[in-house]
mmCIF file of the N, C-alpha and C atoms, coordinates in Angstrom:
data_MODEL
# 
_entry.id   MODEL 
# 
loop_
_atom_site.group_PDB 
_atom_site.id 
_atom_site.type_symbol 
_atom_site.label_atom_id 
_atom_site.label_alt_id 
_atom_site.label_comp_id 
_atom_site.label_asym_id 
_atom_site.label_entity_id 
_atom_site.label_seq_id 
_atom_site.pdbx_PDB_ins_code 
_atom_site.Cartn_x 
_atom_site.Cartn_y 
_atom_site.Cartn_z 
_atom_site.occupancy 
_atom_site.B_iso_or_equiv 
_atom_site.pdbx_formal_charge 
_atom_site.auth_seq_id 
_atom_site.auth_comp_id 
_atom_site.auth_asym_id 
_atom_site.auth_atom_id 
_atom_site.pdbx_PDB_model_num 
ATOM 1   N N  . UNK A 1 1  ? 0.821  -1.187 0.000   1.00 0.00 ? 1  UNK A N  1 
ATOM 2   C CA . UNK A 1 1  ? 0.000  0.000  0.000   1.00 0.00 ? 1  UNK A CA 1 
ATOM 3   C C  . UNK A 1 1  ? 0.873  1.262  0.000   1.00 0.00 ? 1  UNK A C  1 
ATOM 4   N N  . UNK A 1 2  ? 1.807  1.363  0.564   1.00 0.00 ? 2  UNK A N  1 
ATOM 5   C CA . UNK A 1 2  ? 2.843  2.649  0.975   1.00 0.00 ? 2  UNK A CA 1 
ATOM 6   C C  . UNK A 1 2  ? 3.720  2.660  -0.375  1.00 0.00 ? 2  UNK A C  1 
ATOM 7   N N  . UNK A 1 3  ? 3.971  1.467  -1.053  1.00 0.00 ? 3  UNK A N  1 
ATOM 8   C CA . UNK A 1 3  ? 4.414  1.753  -2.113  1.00 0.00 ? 3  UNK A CA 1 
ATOM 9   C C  . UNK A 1 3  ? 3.858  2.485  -3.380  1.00 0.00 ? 3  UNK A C  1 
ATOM 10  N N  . UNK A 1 4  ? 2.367  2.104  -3.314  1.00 0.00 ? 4  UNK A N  1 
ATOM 11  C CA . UNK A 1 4  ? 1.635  2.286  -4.481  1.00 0.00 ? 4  UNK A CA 1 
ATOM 12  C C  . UNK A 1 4  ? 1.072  3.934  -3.657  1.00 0.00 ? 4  UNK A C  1 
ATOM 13  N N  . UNK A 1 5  ? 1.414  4.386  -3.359  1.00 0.00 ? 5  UNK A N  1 
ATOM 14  C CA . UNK A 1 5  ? 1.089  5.709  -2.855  1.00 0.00 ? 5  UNK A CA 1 
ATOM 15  C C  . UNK A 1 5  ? 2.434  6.675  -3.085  1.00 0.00 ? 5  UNK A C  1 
ATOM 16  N N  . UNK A 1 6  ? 3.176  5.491  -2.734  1.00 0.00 ? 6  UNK A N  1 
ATOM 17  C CA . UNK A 1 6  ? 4.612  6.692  -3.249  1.00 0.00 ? 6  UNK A CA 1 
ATOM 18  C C  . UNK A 1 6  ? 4.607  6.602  -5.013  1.00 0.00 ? 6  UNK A C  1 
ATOM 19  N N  . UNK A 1 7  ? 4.550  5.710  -5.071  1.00 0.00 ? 7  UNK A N  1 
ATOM 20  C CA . UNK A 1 7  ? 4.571  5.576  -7.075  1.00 0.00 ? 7  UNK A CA 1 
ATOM 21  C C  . UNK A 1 7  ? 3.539  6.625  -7.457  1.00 0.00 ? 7  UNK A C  1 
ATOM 22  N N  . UNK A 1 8  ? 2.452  6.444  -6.759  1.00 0.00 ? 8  UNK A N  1 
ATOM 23  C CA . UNK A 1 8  ? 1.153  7.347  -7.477  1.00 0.00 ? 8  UNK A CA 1 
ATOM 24  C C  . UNK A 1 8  ? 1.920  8.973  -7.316  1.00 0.00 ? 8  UNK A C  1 
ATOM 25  N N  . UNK A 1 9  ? 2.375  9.159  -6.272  1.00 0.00 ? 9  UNK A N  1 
ATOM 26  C CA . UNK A 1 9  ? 2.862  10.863 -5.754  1.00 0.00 ? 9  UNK A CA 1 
ATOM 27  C C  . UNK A 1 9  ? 3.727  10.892 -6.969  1.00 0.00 ? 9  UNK A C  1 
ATOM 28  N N  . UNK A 1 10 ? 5.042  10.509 -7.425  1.00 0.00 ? 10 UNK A N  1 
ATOM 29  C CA . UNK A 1 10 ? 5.752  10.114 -8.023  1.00 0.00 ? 10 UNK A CA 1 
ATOM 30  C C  . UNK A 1 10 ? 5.335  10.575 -9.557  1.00 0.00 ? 10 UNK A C  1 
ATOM 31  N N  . UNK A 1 11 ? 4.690  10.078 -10.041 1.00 0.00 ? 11 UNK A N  1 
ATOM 32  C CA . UNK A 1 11 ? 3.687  9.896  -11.423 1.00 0.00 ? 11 UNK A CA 1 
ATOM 33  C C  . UNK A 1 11 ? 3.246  11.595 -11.207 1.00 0.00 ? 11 UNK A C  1 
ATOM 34  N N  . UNK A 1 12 ? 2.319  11.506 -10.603 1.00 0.00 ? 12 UNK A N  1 
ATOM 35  C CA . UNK A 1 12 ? 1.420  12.929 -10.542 1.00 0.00 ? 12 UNK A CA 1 
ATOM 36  C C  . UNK A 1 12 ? 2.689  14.029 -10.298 1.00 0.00 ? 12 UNK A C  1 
ATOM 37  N N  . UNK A 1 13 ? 3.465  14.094 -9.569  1.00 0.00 ? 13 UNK A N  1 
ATOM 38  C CA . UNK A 1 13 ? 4.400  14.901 -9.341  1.00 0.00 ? 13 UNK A CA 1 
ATOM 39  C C  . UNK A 1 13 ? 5.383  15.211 -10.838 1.00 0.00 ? 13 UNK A C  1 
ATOM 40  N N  . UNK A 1 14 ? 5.667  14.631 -11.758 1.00 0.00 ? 14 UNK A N  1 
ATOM 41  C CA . UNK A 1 14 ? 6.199  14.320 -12.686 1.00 0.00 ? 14 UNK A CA 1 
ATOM 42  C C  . UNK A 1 14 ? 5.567  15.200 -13.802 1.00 0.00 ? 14 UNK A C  1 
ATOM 43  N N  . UNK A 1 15 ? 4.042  14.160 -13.631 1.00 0.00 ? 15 UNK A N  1 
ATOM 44  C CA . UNK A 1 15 ? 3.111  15.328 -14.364 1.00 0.00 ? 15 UNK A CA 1 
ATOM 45  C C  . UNK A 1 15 ? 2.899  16.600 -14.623 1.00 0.00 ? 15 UNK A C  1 
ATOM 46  N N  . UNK A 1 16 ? 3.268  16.969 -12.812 1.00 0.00 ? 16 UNK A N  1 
ATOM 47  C CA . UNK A 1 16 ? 2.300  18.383 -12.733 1.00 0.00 ? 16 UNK A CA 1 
ATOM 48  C C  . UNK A 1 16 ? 3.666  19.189 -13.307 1.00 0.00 ? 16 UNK A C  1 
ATOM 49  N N  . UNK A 1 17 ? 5.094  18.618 -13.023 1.00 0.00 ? 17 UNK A N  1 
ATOM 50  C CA . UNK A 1 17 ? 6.382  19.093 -13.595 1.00 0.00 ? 17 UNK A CA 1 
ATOM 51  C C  . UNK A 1 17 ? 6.401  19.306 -15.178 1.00 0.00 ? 17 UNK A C  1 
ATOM 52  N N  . UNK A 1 18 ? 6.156  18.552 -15.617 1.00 0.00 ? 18 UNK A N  1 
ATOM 53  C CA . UNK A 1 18 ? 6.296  18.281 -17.397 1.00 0.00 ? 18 UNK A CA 1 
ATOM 54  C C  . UNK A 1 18 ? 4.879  19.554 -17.639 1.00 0.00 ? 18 UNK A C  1 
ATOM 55  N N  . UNK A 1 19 ? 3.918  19.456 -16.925 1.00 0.00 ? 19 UNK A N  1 
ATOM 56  C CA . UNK A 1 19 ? 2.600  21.032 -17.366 1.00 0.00 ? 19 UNK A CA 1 
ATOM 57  C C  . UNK A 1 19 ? 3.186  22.150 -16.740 1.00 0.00 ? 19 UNK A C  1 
ATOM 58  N N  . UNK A 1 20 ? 3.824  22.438 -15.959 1.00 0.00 ? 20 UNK A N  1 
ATOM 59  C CA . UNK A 1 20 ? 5.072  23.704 -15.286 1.00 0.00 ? 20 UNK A CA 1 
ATOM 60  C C  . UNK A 1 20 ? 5.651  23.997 -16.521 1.00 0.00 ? 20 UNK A C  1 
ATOM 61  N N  . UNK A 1 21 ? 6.367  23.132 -16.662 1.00 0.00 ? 21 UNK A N  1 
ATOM 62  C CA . UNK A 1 21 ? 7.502  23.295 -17.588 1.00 0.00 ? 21 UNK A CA 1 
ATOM 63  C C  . UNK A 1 21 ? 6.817  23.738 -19.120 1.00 0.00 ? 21 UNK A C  1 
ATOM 64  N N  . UNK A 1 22 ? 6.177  23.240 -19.795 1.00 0.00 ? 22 UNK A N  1 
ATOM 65  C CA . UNK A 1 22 ? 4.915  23.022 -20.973 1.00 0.00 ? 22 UNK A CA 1 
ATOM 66  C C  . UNK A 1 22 ? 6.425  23.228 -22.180 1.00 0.00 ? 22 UNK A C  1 
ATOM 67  N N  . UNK A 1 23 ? 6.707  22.378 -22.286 1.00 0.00 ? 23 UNK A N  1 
ATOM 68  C CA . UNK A 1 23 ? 7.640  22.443 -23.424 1.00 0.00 ? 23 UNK A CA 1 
ATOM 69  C C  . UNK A 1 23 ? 7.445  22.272 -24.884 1.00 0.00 ? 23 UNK A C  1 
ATOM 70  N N  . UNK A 1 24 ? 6.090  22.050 -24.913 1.00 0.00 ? 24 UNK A N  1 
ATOM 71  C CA . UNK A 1 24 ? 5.248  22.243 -26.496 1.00 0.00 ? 24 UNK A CA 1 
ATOM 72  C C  . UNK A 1 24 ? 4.911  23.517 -26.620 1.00 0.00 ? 24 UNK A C  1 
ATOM 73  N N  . UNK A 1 25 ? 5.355  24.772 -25.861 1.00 0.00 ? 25 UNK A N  1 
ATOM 74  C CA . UNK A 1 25 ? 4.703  25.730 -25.872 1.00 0.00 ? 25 UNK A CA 1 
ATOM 75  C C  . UNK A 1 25 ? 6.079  26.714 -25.765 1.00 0.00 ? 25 UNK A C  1 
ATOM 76  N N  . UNK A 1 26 ? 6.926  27.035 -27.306 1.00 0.00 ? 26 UNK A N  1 
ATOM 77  C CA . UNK A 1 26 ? 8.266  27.061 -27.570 1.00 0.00 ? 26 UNK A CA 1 
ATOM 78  C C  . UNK A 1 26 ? 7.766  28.817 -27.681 1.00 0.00 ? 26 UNK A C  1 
ATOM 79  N N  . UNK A 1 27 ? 8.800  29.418 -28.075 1.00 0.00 ? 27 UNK A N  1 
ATOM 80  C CA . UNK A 1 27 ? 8.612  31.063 -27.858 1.00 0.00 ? 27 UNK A CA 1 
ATOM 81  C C  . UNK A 1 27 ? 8.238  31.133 -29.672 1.00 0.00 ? 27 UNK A C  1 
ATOM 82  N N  . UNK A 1 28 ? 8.453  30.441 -30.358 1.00 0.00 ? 28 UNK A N  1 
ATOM 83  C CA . UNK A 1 28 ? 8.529  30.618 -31.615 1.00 0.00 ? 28 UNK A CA 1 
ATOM 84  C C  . UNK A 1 28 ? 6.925  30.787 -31.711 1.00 0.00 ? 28 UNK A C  1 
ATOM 85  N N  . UNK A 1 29 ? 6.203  29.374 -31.301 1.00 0.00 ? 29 UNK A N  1 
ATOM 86  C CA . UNK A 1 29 ? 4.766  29.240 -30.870 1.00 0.00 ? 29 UNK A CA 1 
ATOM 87  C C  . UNK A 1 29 ? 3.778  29.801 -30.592 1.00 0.00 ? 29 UNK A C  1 
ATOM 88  N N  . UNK A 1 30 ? 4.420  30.240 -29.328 1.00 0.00 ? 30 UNK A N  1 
ATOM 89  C CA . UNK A 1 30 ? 4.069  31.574 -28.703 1.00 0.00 ? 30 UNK A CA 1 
ATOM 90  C C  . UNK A 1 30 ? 3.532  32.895 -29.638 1.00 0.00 ? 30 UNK A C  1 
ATOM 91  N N  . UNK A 1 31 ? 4.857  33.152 -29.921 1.00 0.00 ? 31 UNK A N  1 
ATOM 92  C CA . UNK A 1 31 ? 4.824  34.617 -30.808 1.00 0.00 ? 31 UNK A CA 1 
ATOM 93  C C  . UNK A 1 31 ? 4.086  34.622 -32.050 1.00 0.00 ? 31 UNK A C  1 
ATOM 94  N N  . UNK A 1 32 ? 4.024  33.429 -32.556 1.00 0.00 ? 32 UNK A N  1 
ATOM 95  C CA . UNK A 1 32 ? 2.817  33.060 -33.531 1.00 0.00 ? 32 UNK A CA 1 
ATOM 96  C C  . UNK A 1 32 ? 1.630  33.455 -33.189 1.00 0.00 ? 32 UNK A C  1 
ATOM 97  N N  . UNK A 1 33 ? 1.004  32.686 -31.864 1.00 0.00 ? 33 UNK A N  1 
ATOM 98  C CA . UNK A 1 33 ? -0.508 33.351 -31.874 1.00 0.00 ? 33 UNK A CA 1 
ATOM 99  C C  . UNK A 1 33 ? -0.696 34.031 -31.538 1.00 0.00 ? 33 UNK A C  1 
ATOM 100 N N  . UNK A 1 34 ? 0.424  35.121 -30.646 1.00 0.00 ? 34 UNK A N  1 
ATOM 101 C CA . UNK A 1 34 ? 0.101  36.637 -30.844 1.00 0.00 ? 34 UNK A CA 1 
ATOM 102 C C  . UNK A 1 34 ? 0.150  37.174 -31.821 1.00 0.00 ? 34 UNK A C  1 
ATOM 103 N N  . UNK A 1 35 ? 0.667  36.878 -32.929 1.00 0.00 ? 35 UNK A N  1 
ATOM 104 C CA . UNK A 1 35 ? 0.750  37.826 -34.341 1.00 0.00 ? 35 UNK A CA 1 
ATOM 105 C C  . UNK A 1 35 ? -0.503 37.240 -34.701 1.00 0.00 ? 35 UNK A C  1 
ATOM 106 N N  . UNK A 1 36 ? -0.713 35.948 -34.847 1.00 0.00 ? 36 UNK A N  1 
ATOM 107 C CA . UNK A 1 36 ? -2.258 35.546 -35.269 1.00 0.00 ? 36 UNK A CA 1 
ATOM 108 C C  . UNK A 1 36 ? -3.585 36.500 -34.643 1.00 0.00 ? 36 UNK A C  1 
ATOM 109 N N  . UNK A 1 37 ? -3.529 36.720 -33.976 1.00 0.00 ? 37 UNK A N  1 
ATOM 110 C CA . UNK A 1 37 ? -4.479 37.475 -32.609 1.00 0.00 ? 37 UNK A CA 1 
ATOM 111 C C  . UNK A 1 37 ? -4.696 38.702 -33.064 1.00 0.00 ? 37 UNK A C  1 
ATOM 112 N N  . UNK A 1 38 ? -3.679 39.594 -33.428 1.00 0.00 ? 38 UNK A N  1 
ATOM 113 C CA . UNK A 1 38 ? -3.234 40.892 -33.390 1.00 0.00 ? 38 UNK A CA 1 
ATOM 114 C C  . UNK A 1 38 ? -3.233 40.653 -35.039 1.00 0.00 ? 38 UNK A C  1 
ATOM 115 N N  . UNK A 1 39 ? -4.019 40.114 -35.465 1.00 0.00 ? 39 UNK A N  1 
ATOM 116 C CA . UNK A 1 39 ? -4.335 40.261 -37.304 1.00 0.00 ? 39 UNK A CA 1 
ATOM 117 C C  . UNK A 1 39 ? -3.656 39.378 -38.398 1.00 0.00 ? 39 UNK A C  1 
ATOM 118 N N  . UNK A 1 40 ? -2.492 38.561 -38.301 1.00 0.00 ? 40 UNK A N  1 
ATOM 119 C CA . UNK A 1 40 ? -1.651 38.303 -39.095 1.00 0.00 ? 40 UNK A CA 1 
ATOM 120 C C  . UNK A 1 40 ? -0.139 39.372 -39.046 1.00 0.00 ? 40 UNK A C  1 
ATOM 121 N N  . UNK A 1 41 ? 0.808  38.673 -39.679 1.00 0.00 ? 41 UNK A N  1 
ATOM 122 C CA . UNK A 1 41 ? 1.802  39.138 -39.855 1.00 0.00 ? 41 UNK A CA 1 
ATOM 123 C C  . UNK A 1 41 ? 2.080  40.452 -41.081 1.00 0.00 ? 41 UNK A C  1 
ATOM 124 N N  . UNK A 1 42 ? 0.985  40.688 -41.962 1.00 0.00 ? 42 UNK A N  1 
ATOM 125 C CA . UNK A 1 42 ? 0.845  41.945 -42.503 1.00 0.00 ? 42 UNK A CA 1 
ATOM 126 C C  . UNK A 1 42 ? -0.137 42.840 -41.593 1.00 0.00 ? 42 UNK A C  1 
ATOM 127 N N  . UNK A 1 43 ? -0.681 42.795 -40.548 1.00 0.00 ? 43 UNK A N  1 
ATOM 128 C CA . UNK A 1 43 ? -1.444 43.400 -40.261 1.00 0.00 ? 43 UNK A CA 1 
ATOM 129 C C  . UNK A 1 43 ? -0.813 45.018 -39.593 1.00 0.00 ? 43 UNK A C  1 
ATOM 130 N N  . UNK A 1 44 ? -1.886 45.903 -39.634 1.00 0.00 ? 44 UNK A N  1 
ATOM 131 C CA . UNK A 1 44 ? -0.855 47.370 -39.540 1.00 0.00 ? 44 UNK A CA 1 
ATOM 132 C C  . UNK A 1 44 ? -1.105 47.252 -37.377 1.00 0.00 ? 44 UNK A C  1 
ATOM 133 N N  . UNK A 1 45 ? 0.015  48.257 -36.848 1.00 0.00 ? 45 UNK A N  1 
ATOM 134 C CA . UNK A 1 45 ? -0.068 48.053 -35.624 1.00 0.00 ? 45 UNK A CA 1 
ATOM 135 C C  . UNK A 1 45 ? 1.043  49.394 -35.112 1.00 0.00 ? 45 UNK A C  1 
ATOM 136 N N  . UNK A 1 46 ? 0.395  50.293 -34.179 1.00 0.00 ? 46 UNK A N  1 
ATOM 137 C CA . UNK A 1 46 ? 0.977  51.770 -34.184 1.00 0.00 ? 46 UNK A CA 1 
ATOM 138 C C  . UNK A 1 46 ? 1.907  51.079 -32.979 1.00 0.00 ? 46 UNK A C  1 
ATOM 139 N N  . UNK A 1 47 ? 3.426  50.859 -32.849 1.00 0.00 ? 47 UNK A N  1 
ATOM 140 C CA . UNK A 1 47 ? 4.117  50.658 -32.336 1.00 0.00 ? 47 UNK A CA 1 
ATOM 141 C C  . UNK A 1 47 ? 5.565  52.016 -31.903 1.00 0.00 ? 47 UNK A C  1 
ATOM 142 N N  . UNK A 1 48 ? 5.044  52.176 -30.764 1.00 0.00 ? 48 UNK A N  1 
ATOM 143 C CA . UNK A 1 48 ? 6.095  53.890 -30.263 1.00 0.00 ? 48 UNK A CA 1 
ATOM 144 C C  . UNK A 1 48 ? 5.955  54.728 -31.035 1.00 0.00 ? 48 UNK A C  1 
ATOM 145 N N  . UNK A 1 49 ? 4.516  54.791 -31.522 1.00 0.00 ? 49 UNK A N  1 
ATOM 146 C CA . UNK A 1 49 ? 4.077  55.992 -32.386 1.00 0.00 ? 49 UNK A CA 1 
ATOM 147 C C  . UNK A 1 49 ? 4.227  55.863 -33.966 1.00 0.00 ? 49 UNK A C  1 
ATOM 148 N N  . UNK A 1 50 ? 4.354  54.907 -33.997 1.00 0.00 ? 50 UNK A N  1 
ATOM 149 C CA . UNK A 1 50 ? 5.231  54.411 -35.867 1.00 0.00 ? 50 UNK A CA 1 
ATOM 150 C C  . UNK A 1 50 ? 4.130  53.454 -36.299 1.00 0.00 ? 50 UNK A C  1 
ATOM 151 N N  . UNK A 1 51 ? 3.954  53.577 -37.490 1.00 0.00 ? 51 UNK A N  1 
ATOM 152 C CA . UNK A 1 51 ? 3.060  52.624 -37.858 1.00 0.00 ? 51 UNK A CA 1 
ATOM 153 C C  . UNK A 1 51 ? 3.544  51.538 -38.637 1.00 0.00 ? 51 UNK A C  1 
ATOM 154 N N  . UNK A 1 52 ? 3.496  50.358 -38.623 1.00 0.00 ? 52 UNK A N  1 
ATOM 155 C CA . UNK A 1 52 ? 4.375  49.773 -38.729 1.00 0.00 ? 52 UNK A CA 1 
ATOM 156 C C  . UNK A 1 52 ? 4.079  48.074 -39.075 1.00 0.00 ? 52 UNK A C  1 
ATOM 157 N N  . UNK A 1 53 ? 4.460  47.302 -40.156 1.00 0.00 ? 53 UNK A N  1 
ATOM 158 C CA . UNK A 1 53 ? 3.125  45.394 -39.875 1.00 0.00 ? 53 UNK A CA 1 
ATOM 159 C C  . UNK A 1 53 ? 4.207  44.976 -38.779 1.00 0.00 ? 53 UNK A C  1 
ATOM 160 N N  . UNK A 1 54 ? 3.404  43.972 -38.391 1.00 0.00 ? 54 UNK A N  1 
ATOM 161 C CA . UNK A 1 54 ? 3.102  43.400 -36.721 1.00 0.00 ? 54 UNK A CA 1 
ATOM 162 C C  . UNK A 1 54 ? 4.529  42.446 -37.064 1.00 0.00 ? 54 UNK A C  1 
ATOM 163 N N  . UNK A 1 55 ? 5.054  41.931 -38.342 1.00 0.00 ? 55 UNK A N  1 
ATOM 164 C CA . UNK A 1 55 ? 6.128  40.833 -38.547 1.00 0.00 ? 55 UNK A CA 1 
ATOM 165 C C  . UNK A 1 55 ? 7.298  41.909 -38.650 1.00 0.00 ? 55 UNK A C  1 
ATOM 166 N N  . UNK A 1 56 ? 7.172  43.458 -38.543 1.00 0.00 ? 56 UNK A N  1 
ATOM 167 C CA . UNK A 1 56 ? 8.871  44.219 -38.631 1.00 0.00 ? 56 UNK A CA 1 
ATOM 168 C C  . UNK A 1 56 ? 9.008  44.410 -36.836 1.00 0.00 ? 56 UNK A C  1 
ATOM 169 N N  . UNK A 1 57 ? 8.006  44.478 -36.139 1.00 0.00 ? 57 UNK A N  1 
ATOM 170 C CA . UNK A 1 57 ? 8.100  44.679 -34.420 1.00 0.00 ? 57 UNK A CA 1 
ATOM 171 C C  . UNK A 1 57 ? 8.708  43.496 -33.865 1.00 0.00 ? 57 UNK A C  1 
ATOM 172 N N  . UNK A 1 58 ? 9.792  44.060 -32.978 1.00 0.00 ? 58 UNK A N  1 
ATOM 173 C CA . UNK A 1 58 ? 10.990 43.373 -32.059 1.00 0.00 ? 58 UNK A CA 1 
ATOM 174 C C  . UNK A 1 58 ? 9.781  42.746 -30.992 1.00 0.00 ? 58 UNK A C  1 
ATOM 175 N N  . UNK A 1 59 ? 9.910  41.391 -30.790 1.00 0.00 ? 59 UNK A N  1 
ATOM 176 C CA . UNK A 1 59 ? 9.045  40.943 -30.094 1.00 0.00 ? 59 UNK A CA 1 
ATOM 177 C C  . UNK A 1 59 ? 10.050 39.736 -29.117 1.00 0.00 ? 59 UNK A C  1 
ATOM 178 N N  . UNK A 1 60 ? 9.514  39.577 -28.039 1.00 0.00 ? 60 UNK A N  1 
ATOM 179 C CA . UNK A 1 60 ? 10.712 38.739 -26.637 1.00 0.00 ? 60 UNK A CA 1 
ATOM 180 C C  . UNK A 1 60 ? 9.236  37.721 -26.029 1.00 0.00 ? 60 UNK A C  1 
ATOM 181 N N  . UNK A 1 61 ? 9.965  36.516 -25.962 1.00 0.00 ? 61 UNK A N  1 
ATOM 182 C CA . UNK A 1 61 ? 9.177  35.705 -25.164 1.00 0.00 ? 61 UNK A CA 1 
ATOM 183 C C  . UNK A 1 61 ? 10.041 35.322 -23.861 1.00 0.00 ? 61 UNK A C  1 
ATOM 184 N N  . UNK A 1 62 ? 8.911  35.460 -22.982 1.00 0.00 ? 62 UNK A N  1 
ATOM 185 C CA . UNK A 1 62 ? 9.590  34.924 -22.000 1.00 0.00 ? 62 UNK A CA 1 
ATOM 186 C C  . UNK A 1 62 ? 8.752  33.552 -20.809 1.00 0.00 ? 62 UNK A C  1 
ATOM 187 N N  . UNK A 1 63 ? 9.681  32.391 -20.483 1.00 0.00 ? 63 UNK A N  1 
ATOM 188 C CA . UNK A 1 63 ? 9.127  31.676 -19.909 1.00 0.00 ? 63 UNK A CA 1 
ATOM 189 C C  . UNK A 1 63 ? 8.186  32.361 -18.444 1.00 0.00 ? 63 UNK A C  1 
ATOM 190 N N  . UNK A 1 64 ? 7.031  31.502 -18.596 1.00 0.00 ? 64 UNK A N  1 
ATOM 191 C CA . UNK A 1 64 ? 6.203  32.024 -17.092 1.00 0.00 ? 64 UNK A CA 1 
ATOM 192 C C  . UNK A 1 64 ? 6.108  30.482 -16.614 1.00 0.00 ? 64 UNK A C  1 
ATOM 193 N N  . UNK A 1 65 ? 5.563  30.120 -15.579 1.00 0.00 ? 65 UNK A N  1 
ATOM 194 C CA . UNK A 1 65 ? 5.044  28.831 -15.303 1.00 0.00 ? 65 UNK A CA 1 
ATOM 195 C C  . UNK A 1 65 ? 3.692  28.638 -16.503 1.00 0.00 ? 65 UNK A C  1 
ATOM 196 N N  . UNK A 1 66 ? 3.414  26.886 -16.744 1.00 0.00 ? 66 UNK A N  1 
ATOM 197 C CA . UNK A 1 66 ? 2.577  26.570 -17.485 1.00 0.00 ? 66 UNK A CA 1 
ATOM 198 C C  . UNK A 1 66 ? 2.509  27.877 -18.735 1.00 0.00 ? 66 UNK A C  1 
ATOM 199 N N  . UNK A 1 67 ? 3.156  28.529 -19.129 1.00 0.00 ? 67 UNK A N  1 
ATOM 200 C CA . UNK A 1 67 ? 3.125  29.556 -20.374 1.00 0.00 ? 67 UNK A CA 1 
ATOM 201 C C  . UNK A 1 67 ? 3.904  30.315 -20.655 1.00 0.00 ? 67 UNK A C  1 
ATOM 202 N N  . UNK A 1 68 ? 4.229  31.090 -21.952 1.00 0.00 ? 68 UNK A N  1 
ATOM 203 C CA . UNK A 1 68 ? 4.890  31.975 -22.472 1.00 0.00 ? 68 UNK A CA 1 
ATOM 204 C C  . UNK A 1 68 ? 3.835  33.138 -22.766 1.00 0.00 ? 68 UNK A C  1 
ATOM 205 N N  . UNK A 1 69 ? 5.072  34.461 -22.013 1.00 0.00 ? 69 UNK A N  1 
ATOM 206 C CA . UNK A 1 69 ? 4.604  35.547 -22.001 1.00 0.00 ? 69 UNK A CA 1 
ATOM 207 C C  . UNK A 1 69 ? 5.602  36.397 -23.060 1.00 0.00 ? 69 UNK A C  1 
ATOM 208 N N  . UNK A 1 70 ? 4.857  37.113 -23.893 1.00 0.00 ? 70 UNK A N  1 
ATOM 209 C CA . UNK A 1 70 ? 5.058  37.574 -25.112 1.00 0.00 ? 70 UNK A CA 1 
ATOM 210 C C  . UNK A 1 70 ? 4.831  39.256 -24.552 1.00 0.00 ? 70 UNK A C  1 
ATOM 211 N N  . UNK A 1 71 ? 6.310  39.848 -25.067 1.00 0.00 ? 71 UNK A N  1 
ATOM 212 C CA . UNK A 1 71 ? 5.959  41.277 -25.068 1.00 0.00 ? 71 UNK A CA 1 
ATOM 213 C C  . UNK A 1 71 ? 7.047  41.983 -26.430 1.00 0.00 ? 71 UNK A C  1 
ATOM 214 N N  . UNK A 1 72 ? 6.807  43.010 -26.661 1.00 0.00 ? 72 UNK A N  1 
ATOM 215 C CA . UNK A 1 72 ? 6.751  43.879 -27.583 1.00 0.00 ? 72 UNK A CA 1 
ATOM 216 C C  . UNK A 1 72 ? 7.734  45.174 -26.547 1.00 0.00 ? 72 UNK A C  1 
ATOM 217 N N  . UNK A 1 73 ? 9.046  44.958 -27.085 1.00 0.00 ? 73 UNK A N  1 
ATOM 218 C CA . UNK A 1 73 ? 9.952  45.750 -26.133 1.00 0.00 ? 73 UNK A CA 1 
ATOM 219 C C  . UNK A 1 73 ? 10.069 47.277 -26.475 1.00 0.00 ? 73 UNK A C  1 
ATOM 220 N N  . UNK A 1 74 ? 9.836  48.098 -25.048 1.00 0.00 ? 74 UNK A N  1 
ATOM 221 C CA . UNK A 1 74 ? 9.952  49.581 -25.465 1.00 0.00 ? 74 UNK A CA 1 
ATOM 222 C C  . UNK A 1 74 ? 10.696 50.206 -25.136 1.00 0.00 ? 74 UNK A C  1 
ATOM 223 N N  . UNK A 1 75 ? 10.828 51.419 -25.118 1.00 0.00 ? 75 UNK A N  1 
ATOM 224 C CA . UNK A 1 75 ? 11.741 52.307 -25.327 1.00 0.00 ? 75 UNK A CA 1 
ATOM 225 C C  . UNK A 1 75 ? 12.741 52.271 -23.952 1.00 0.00 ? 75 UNK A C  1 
ATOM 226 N N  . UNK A 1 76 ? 11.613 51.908 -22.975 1.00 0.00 ? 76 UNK A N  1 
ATOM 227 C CA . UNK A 1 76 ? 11.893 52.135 -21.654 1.00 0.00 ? 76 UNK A CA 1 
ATOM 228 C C  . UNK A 1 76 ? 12.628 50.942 -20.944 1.00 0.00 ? 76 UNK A C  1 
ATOM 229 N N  . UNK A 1 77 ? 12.405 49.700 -22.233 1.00 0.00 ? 77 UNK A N  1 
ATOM 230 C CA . UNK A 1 77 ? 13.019 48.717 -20.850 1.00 0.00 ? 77 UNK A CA 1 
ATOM 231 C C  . UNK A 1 77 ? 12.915 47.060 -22.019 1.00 0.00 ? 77 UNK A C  1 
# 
């Protein structure tokens, strides 16, 4: 019984590690369905006052738990 309770913790613990981690969910990925979202990659988008399609904007992913957070870097930081 004590075994099959440590195996089960074990398993689930593993799990909940590998959905933390989400390694199908690459920055390349990411930055895709924000450009998808935000119109396509010709789509127009006023970036630091410039108008400008959404595929010439400097864009940074960064790991979060369970996701990638996508930002659009400014002037400031």
């Amino acid at each position: 019984m004590r075994r099959t309770a440590i195996a089960v913790t074990a398993v689930v613990g593993v799990a909940f590690l590998l959905l933390l981690w989400a390694p199908w969910i690459t920055d390349e990925f990411a930055i895709g369905r924000v450009v998808d979202k935000l119109g396509g990659p010709e789509a127009r988008f006023n970036y630091l006052g410039e108008d400008m399609t959404v595929k010439d904007i400097p864009k940074q992913a960064a790991w979060l738990p369970f996701c990638r957070f996508v930002t659009f870097p400014g002037e400031a930081g």
